[in-house]
C-alpha positions as CSV (number, residue, x, y, z in Angstrom):
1,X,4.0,12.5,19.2
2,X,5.2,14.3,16.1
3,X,6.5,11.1,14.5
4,X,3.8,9.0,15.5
5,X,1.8,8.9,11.8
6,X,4.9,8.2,10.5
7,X,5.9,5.3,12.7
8,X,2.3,3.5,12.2
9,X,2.8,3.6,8.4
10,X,6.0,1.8,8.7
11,X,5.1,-0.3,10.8
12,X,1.9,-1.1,9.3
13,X,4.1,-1.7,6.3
14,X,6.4,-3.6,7.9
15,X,3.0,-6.2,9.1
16,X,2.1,-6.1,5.0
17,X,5.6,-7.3,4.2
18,X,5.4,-9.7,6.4
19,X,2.5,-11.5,5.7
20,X,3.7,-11.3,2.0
21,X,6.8,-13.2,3.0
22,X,4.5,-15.5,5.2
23,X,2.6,-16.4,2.2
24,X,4.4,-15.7,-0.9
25,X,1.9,-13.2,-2.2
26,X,3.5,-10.5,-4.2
27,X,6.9,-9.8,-3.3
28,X,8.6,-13.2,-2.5
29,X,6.3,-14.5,-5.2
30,X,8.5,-12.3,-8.3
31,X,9.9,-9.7,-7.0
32,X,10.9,-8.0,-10.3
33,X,7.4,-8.1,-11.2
34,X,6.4,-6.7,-8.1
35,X,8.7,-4.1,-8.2
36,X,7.3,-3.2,-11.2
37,X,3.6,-2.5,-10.7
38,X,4.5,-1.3,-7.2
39,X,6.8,1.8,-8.6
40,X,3.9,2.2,-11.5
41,X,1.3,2.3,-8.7
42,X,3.3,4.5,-6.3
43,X,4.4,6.8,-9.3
44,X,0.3,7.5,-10.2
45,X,-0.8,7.8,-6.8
46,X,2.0,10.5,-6.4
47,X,1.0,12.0,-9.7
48,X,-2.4,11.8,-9.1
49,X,-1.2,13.5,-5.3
50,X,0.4,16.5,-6.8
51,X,-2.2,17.3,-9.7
52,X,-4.2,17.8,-6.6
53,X,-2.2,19.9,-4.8
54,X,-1.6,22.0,-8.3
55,X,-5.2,22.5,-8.9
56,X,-5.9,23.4,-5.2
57,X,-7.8,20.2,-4.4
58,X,-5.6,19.0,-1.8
59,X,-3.9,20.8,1.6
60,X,-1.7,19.6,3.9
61,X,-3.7,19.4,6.9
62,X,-1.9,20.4,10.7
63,X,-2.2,17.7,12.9
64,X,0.2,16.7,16.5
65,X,0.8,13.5,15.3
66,X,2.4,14.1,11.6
67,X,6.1,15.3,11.5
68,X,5.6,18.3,9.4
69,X,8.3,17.7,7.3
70,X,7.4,18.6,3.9
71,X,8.8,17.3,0.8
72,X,7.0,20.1,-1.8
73,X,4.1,22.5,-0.9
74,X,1.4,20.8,0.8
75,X,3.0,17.9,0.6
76,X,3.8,15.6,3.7
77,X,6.5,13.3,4.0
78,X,3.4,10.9,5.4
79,X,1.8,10.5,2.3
80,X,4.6,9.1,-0.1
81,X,5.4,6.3,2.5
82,X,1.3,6.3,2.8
83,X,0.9,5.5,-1.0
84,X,3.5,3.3,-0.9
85,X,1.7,1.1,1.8
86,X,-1.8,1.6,0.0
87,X,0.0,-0.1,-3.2
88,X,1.5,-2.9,-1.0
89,X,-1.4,-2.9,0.5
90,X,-3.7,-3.8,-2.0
91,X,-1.6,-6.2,-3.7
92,X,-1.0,-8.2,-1.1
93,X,-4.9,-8.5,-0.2
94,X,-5.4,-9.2,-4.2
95,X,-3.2,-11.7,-4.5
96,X,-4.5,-13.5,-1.2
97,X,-7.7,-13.2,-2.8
98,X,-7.2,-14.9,-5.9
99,X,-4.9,-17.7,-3.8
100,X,-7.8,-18.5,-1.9
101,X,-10.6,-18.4,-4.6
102,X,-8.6,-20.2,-6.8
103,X,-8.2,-23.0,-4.2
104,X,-12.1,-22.7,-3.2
105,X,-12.5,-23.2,-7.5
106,X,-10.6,-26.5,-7.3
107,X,-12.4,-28.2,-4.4
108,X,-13.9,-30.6,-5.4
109,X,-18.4,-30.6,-4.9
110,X,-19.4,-32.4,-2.1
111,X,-23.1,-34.2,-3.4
112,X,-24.7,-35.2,0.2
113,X,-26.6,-38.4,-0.7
């Protein structure tokens, strides 16, 4: 059970990617670009992570299903590969988002007579 965060993340990561490929959102839309914002995003979030965990806001919590493998104090291998999938996450949904209200923009009105 130890691994079992852990393997939902990347798996749950995996599903992102997938759809991304599926629909050309972020990734297999440009990639470099993509790579990009997701390192920027990832490289805040961890910031953002560990000025928590400086200024005693944030603990590691115990729990069965986390590895406990830490990569600093009070901080979980989970929640790098966490962040990562929040970024991926979220760009995949706002790109989808904007594909589809762009294409609801062009239709044209329908007048019923």
């Amino acid at each position: 059970m130890g691994f079992l965060y852990l393997a939902l993340l990347l798996i749950t990561l995996g599903c992102m990617l997938l759809l991304d490929r599926r629909f050309r959102l972020f990734f297999w839309s440009d990639a470099v670009t993509a790579a990009i914002v997701t390192a920027i995003g990832f490289a805040f979030f961890l910031a953002w992570d560990v000025a928590g965990i400086v200024g005693g806001i944030f603990f590691r919590g115990e729990a069965g299903v986390a590895t406990g493998i830490v990569l600093a104090p009070e901080l979980p291998i989970e929640e790098p590969v966490f962040l990562l999938f929040l970024v991926v996450c979220t760009m995949v949904v706002y790109t989808g988002a904007v594909r589809i209200l762009t294409r609801l923009r062009r239709r044209p009105v329908e007048v019923a007579s």
